[in-house]
C-alpha positions in Angstrom: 121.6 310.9 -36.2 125.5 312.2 -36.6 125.2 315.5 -34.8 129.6 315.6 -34.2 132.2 314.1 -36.4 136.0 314.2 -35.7 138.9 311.8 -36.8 142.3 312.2 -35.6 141.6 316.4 -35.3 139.9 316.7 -38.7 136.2 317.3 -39.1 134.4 314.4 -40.9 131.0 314.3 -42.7 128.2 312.6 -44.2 130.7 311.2 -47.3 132.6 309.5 -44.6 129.4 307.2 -44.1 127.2 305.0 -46.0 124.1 303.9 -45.0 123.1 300.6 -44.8 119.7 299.0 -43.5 119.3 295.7 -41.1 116.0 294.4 -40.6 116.4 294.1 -36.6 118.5 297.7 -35.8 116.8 299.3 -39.2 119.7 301.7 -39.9 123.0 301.6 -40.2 125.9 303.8 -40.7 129.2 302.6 -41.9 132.3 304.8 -41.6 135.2 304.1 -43.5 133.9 302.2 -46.3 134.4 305.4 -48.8 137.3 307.5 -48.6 139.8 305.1 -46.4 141.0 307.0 -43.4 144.2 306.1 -41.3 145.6 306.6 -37.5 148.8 306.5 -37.3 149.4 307.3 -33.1 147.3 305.4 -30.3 144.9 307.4 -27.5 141.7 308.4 -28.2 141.8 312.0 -29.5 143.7 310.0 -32.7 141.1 308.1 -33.4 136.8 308.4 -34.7 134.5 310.9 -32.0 131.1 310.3 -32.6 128.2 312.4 -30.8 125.2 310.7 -32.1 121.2 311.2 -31.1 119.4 308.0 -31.3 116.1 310.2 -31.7 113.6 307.6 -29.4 110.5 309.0 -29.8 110.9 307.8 -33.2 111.5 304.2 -32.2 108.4 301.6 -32.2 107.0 299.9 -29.4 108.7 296.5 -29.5 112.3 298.3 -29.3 113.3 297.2 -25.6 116.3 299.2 -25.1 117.7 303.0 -26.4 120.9 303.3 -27.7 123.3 302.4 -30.3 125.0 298.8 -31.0 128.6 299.6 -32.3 130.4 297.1 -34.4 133.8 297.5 -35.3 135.1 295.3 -38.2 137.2 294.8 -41.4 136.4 297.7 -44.2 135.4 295.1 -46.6 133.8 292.8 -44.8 129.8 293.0 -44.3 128.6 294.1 -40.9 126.3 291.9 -39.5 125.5 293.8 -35.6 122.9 291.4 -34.6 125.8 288.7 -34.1 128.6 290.9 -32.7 129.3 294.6 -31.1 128.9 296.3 -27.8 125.8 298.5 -26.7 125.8 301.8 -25.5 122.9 303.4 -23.9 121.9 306.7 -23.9 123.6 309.5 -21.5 126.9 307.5 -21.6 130.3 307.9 -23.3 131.8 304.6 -24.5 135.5 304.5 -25.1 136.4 301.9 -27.2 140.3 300.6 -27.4 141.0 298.4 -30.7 143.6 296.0 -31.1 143.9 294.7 -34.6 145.0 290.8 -35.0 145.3 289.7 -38.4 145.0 285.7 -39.6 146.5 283.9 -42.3 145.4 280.4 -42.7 146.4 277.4 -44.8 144.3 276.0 -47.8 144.3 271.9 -48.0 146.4 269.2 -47.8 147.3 271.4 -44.9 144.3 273.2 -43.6 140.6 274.3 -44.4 139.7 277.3 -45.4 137.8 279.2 -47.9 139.3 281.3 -50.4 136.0 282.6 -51.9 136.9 286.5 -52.3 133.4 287.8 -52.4 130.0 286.1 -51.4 126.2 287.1 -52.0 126.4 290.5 -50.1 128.9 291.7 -52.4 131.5 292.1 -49.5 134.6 289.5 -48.7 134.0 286.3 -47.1 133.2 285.7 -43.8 131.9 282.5 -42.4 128.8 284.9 -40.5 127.8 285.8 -44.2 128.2 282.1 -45.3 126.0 281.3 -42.1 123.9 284.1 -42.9 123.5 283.3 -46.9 122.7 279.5 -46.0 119.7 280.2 -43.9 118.1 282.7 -45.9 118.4 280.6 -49.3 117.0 277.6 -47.1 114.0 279.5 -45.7 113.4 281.8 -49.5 113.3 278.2 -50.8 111.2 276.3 -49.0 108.6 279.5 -47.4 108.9 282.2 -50.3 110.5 284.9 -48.2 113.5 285.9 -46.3 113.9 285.9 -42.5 113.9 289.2 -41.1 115.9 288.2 -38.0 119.4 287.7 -40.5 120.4 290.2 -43.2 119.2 290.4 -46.3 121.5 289.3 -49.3 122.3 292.4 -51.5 121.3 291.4 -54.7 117.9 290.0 -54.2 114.3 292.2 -54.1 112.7 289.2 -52.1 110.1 290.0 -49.7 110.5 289.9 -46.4 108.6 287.1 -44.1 106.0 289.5 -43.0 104.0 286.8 -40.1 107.6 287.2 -38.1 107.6 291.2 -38.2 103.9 291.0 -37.8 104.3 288.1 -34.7 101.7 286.2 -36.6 102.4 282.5 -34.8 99.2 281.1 -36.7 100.1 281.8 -40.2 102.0 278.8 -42.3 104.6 280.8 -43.4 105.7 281.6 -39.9 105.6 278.1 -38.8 107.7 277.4 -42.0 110.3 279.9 -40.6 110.5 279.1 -37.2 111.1 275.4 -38.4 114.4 276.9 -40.5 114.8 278.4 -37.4 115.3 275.5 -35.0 116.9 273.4 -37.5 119.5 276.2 -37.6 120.3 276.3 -33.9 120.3 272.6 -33.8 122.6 271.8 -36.6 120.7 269.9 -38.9 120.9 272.5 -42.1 123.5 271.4 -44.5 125.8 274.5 -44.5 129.3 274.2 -45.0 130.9 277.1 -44.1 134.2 277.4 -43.3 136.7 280.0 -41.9 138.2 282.5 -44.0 141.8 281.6 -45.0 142.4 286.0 -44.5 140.7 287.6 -41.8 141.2 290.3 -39.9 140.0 290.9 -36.5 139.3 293.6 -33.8 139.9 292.8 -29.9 137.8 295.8 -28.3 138.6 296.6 -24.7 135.4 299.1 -23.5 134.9 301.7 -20.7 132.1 303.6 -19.9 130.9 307.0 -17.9 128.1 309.1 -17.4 128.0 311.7 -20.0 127.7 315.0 -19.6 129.5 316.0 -16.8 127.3 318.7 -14.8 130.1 321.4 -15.3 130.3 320.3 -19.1 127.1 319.9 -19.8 126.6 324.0 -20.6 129.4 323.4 -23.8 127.7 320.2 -24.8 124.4 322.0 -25.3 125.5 324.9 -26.9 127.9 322.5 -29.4 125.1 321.1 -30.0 122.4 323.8 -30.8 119.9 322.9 -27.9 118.0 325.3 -26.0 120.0 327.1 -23.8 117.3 329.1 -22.5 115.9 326.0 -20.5 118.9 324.0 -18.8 117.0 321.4 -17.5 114.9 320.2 -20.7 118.2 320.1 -22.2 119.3 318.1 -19.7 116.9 316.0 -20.0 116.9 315.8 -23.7 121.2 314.7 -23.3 120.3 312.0 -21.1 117.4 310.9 -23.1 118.9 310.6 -26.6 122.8 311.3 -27.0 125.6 308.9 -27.1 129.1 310.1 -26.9 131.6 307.6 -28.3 135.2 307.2 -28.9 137.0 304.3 -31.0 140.5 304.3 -31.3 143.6 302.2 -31.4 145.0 301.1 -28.2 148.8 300.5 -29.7 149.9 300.8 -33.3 151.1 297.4 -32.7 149.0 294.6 -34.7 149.5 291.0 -34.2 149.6 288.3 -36.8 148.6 284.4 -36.6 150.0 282.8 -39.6 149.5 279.2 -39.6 152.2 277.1 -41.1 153.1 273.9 -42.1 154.2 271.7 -39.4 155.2 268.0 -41.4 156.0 268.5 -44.9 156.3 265.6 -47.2 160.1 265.6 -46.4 160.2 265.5 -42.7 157.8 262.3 -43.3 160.5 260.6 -45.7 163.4 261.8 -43.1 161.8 260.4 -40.1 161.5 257.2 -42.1 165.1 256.4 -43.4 165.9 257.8 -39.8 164.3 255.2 -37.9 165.3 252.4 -41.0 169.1 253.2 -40.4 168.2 253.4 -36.7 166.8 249.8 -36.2 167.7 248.1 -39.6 170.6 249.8 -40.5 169.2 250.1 -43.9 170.7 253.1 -46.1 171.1 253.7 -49.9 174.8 252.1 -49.7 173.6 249.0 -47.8 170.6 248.3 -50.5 173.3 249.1 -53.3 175.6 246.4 -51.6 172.5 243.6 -51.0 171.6 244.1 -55.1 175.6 243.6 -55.9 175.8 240.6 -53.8 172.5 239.1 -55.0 173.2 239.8 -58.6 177.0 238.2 -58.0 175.5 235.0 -56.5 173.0 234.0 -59.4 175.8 235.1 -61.9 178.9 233.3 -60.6 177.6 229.7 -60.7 176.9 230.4 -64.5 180.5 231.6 -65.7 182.1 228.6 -67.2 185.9 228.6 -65.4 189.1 228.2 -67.9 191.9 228.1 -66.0 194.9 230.2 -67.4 197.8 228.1 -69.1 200.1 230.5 -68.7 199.3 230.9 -64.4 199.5 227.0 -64.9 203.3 226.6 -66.4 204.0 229.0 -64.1 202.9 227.3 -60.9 204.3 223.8 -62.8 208.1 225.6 -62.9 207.5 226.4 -59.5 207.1 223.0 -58.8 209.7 221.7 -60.1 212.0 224.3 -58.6 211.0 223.4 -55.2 211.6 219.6 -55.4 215.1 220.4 -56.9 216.0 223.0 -54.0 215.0 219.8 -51.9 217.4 217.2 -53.6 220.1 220.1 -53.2 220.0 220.4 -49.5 219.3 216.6 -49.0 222.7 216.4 -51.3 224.1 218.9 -49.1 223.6 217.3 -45.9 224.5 213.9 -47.3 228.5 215.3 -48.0 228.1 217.2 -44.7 227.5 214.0 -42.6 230.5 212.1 -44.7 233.0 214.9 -44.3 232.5 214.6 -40.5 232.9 210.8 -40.3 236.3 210.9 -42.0 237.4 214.2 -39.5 236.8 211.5 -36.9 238.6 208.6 -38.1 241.7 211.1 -38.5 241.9 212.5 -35.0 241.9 208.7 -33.5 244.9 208.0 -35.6 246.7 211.1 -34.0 245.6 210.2 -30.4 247.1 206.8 -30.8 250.7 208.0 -31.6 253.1 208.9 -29.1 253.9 211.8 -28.3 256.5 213.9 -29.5 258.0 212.3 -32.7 256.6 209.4 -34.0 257.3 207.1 -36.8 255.0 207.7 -40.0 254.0 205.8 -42.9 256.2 205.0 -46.1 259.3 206.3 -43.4 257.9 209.8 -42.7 258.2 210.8 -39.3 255.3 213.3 -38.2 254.4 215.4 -35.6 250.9 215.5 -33.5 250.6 218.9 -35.0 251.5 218.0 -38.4 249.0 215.2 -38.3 245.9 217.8 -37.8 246.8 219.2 -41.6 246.7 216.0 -42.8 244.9 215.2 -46.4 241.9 213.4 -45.9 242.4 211.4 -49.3 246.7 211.0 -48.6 245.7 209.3 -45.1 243.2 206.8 -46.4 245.6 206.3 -49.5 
C-alpha cells in the first residue's frame, strides 16, 4: 500500500509502521508508534509524504467510496478512524496542517477526570476507548460476540458478531446487537467515561488538489515503476488508486489548556472574615475582647471586696487635714474682720480733732499725722 516514504528529507520504511486491523477500514497502518520521529521546522517538506495505492480492485462490494481515512493522533493513544479523521479520495493530494494543543485537567474536589494510564487496548486512556470498551463488553455479555462496527479490545480472541458482517436482520444475535446498538445512541448503557485528565490533541486544517499535474504526471509514473510505455493506462491507473498526502506542522508553536483551581479553601475562609468584619465588625481581637468582658462579668460579682486599711488611714488623715485647713482660714478671716473694725474706730477719733495741734490725752499734744501711727492697744488703753 506505501509505495513513497519521506519524513523531513529522510527516506522512511516499513519499520516506521505497524499494522493494525479495524473491522470497518480492515487495515491500518500506524506511523510513529516504533522508532519516535521529530520535526523540528513547520511547512510541509518537514514533515510525513506519503504516496499510497489503495489497490480497489481488491476492495469488496459493500465498500462505498475509494480512498484512504487519515487520522492523526497522540503516539500512545489507540486510533479509533471510524470516529475521527478526514478522507481523501483517490487522484488527490491532501495537505494536512497540524496544530498540537495539549490539556491538563484537574482530578476531584476540583474537577473530573480519569487518571487510568492504560485501558483494555493496551494503549493510554481515552474516553473513545472507554466508550468503545463499554459497548463491546455489554454486547460480548449479553449476545456472545463483539460488534464489528467498534474495535476490538486487544487482548480478547472473541468472535466477531458474524449476522452484522453477514447483514443477517433475522438472526437473534443481530437483533441482540442492534438493541446494544440503540441503547448506545440513546444513552441508556451505564458507561461512565470520563475525560482524560492528560490529552493531547491535533487541530488539522486540510487542502486538497488534483494530483498528478499533466506535466508531472511523466515523473510520478516513472517514480513509481508503472508502465511508461502506455501513458494513458497509467493515467488511468494514478487517478484510479493513488493518494498523495502531506502531514506536517503548521507552526512549532503548541498550545496548552491547563485547568486550575479557581476557589481554594482559603479564598472561602477570606471572603468569610471579609464580609464578618465588613457588616459585623467581627475580627479575632473583637472575639478576644467579648470572651474578656464575659469572663470579667461572671467573675467580679464573686470576689469578696476587703478594703485596704492602709488606703483607709490615709484617706482618714486627709480628712482631718481638710477640716483643720478650714478652721484656719475661718480663724483667719475672723482676726481679719476685727483688725479692720478697730482701724475704723481710730481714724474717727483723728477726724474729730482740730486741725493743726491739738490737745492729747494724759497732756500729750499730737498731730493729725502722728495720730495715723497710733497703737491700736495705747488708744483703747
Amino acid at each position: 500500500m506505501v509505495k513513497q516514504c519521506n519524513f523531513a528529507g529522510a527516506i522512511c520504511d516499513v519499520s516506521d509502521f505497524k499494522t493494525l486491523t479495524n473491522v470497518q477500514y480492515g487495515s491500518c497502518f500506524s506511523f510513529n508508534t516504533k522508532k519516535l520521529k521529530t520535526s523540528k521546522k513547520p511547512g510541509q517538506y518537514e514533515g510525513l509524504q506519503l504516496t499510497l495505492n489503495v489497490e480497489q480492485d481488491l476492495y469488496i462490494s459493500s465498500t462505498p467510496v475509494a480512498g484512504v481515512k487519515v487520522l492523526v493522533h497522540d503516539n500512545a493513544e489507540m486510533p479509533f478512524p471510524e470516529v475521527g479523521g478526514i478522507s481523501v479520495s483517490v487522484g488527490n493530494e491532501a495537505a494536512v496542517a497540524l496544530t498540537k494543543t495539549k490539556f491538563s485537567r484537574l482530578t476531584a474536589p476540583h474537577g473530573d477526570c480519569e487518571e487510568e494510564d492504560i485501558n483494555e487496548y493496551g494503549y493510554m486512556y481515552s474516553r473513545t476507548a472507554c466508550l468503545s470498551t463499554c459497548v463491546q463488553s455489554s454486547t460480548y455479555k449479553d449476545c456472545g460476540c463483539y460488534d464489528p462496527r467498534f474495535s476490538l479490545p486487544g487482548n480478547n480472541s472473541a468472535e466477531v458478531c458474524s449476522s452484522v458482517v453477514d447483514g443477517d436482520t433475522s438472526s437473534s444475535q443481530y437483533q441482540c446487537v442492534d438493541e446494544k446498538m440503540t441503547a448506545y445512541l440513546a444513552g441508556m448503557l451505564s458507561c461512565i467515561c470520563k475525560q482524560a485528565c492528560e490529552q493531547t490533541q491535533y487541530d488539522v486544517d486540510v487542502s486538497l488538489s488534483k494530483w498528478p499535474s499533466v506535466k508531472f504526471q511523466s515523473q510520478v509514473v516513472a517514480e513509481l515503476g508503472l508502465d511508461t510505455n502506455d501513458p494513458e493506462a497509467s493515467q488511468q491507473n494514478l487517478q484510479k488508486n493513488y493518494v498523495s498526502l502531506r502531514v506536517f506542522f503548521k507552526s512549532t508553536v503548541h498550545r496548552e489548556v491547563t485547568s486550575q483551581v479557581a476557589y481554594t479553601a482559603w479564598d472561602v475562609t477570606a471572603d468569610i472574615g471579609g464580609v464578618s468584619a465588613l457588616f459585623w465588625g467581627v475580627s479575632i481581637l473583637t472575639l478576644v475582647e467579648f470572651i474578656e468582658y464575659i469572663v470579667t462579668i461572671v467573675t467580679i460579682p464573686c470576689i469578696d471586696y476587703k478594703p485596704d486599711k492602709e488606703s483607709e488611714r490615709e484617706q482618714r488623715q486627709t480628712r482631718e487635714l481638710e477640716k483643720q485647713r478650714q478652721r484656719d482660714r475661718l480663724k483667719k478671716k475672723r482676726s481679719q474682720q476685727t483688725s479692720l473694725s478697730d482701724s475704723t474706730a481710730v481714724l474717727t477719733v483723728s477726724e474729730s480733732l482740730p486741725a493743726g495741734q491739738g490737745a492729747g490725752l494724759n497732756g500729750l499734744n499730737y498731730d493729725s499725722a502722728s495720730l495715723k501711727e497710733v497703737n491700736t492697744d495705747e488708744f483703747m488703753a
